[in-house]
C-alpha positions as CSV (number, residue, x, y, z in Angstrom):
1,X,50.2,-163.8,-225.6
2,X,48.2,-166.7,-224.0
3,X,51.1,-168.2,-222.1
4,X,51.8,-164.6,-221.3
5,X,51.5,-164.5,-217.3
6,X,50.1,-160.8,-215.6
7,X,54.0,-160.4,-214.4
8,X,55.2,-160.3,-218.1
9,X,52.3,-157.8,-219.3
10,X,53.3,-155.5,-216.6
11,X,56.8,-155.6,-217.2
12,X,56.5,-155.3,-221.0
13,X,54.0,-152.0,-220.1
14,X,56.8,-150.7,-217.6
15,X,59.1,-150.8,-220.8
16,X,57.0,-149.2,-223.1
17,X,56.0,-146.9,-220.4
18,X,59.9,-145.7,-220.2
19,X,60.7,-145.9,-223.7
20,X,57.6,-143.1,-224.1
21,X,59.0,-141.5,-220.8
22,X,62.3,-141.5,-222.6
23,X,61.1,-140.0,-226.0
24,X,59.4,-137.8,-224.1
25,X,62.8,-136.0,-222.7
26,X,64.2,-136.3,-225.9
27,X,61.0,-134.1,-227.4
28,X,61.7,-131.7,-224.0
29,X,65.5,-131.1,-224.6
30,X,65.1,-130.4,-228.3
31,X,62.1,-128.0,-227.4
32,X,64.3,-126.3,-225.4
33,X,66.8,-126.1,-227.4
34,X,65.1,-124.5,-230.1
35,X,64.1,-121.9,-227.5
36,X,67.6,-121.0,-226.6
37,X,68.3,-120.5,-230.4
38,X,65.8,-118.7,-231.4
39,X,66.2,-116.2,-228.1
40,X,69.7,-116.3,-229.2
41,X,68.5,-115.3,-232.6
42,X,66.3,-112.8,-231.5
43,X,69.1,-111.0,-229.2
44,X,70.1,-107.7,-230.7
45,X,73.8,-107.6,-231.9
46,X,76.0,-105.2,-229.8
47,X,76.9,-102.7,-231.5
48,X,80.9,-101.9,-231.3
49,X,82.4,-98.4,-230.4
50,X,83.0,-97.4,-233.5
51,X,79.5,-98.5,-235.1
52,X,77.7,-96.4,-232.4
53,X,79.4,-94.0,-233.2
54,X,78.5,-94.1,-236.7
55,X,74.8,-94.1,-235.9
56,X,75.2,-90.8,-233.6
57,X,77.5,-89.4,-236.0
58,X,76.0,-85.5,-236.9
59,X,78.3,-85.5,-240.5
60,X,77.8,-87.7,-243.1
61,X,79.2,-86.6,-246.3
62,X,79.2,-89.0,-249.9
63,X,82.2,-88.1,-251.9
64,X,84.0,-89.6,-255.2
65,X,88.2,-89.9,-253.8
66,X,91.0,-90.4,-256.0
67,X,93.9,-88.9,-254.0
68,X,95.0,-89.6,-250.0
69,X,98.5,-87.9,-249.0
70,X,100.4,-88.2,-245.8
71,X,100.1,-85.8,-243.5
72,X,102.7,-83.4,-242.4
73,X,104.8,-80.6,-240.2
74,X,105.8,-77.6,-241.5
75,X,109.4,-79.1,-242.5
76,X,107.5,-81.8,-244.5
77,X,107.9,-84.8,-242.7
78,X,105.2,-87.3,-242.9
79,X,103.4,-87.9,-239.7
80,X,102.7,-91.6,-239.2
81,X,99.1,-92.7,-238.9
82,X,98.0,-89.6,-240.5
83,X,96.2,-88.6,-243.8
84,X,94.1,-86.1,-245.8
85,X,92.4,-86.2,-248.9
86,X,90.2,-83.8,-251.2
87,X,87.1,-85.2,-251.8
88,X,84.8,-84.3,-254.5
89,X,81.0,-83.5,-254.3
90,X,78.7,-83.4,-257.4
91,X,75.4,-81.9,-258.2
92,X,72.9,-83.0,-261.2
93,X,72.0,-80.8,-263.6
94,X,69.3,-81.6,-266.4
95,X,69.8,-79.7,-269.4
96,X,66.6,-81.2,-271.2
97,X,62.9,-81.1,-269.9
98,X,60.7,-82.7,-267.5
99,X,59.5,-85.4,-269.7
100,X,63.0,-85.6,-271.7
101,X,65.5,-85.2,-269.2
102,X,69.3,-84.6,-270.0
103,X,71.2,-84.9,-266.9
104,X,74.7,-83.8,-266.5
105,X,77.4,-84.3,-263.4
106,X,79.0,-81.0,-262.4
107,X,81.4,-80.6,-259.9
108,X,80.5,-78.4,-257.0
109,X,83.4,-78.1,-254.5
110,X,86.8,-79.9,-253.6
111,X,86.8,-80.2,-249.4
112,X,89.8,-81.6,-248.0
113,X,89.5,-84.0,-245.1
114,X,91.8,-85.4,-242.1
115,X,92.2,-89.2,-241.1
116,X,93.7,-90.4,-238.3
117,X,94.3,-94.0,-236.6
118,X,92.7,-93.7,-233.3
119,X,90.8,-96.6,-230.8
120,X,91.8,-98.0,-228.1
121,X,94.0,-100.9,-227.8
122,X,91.3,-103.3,-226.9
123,X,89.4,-102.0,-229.7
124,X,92.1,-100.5,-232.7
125,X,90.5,-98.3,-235.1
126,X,93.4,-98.1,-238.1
127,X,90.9,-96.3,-240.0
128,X,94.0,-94.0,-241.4
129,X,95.9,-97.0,-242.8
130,X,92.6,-98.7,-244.1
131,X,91.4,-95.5,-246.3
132,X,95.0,-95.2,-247.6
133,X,95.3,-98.7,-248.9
134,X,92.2,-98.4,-250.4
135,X,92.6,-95.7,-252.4
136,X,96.2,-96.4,-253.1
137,X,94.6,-99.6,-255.0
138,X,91.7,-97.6,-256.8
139,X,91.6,-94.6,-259.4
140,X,88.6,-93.9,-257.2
141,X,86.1,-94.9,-254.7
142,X,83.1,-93.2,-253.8
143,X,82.5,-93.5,-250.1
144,X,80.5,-92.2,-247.4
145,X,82.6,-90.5,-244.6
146,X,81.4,-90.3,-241.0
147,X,83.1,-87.2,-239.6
148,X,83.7,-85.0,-237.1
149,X,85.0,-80.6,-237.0
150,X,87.9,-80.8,-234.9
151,X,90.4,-77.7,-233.9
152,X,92.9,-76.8,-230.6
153,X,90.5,-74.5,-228.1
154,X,93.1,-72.0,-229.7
155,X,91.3,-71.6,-232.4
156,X,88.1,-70.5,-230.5
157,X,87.5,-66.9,-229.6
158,X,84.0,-65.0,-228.7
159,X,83.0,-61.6,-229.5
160,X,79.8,-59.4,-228.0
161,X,77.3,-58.9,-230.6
162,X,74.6,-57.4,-230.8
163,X,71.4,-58.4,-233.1
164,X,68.1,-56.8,-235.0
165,X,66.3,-56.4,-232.0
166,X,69.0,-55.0,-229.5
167,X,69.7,-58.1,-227.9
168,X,73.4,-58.7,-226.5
169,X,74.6,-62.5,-227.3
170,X,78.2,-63.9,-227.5
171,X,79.1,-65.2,-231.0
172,X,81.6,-67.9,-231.3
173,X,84.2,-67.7,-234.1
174,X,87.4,-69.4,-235.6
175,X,90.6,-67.8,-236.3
176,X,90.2,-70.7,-239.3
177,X,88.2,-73.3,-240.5
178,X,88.3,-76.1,-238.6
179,X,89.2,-79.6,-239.8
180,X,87.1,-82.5,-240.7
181,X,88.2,-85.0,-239.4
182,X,86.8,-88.6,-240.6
183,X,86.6,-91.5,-238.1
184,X,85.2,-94.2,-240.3
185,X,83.7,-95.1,-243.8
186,X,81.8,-97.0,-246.3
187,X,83.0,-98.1,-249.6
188,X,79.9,-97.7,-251.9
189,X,81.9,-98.3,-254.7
190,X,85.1,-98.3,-256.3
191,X,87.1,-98.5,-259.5
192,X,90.1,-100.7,-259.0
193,X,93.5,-99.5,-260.8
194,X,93.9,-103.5,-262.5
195,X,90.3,-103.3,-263.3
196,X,90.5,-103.9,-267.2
197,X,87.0,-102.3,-268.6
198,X,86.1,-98.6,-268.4
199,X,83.0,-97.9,-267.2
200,X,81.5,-94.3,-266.5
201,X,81.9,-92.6,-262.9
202,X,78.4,-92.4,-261.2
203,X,79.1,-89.4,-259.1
């Protein structure tokens, strides 16, 4: 250090000076590079078509399924990308008492539903062919439908009515019930057909 001259001690300061200048970029870039991920992070997902749809959706419906069947004509041709299915909704019953309960499942109705392949071709919805594999592979599934009513303007007529209090309306009716037609589900759980241990259905 005593030989040193003032030239060297300024040129070993200008090095350290630009080895901190350098770290100093390094600390900079990494900064903002944990900015950008975490604002990428923090970025909501966009939803897709069918998953806004879902959230919007007015009919939701849980069902147990063991059966899906092609849909079709009147001569009995199968209609491709079509299917319906009758799905089963269940009611509790407790037979004991409030501090002893005895609950038992009981059947309420059998509805029959549509299913259809539908999207676009930048965004394909085989929702059809999905729901029929999986039940083809399952003695049952319960699932949670996401549907829609859905008949021809046909089907649609009005009639004047008047009610309690004198007042004219129009009424809309259908010459028959119209279809529900599913556009998506979830599988909340399922009983595969190769499945070796019986276990009870909880629906």
């Amino acid at each position: 250090m005593a030989n040193q001259t003032k030239a060297d001690i300024q040129n070993e300061l200008l090095d350290v000076k630009a080895q901190l200048d350098a770290k100093d970029q390094e600390l900079l870039a990494l900064k903002d590079q944990m900015a950008a991920e975490q604002s990428a992070a923090e970025q909501p997902v966009e939803l897709s078509k069918i998953e806004k749809r879902k959230q919007r959706s007015d009919n939701t419906t849980v069902v147990l399924v063991r059966r899906c069947f092609p849909v079709t004509t009147r001569e009995g041709q199968a209609v491709e990308g079509g299917f319906k299915l009758p799905a089963v909704q269940s009611m509790d019953v407790n037979y004991g008492t409030k501090e002893k309960p005895d609950y038992k499942k009981h059947q309420v109705q059998e509805t029959w539903f549509e299913v259809w392949n539908n999207g676009t071709p930048e965004e394909p919805n085989p929702v059809a062919d999905q729901l029929n594999t999986l039940i083809q592979s399952t003695e049952y599934a319960i699932l949670r439908l996401y549907w829609e009513f859905n008949c021809p303007s046909t089907n649609v007529y009005t009639t004047d009515e008047t009610n309690d209090k004198g007042v004219k309306y129009k009424k809309t009716n259908f010459r028959y019930a119209p279809k529900k037609r599913i556009f998506a589900f979830d599988t909340l759980s399922q009983k595969d057909l190769e499945a070796e241990t019986q276990e009870e259905i909880k629906f």
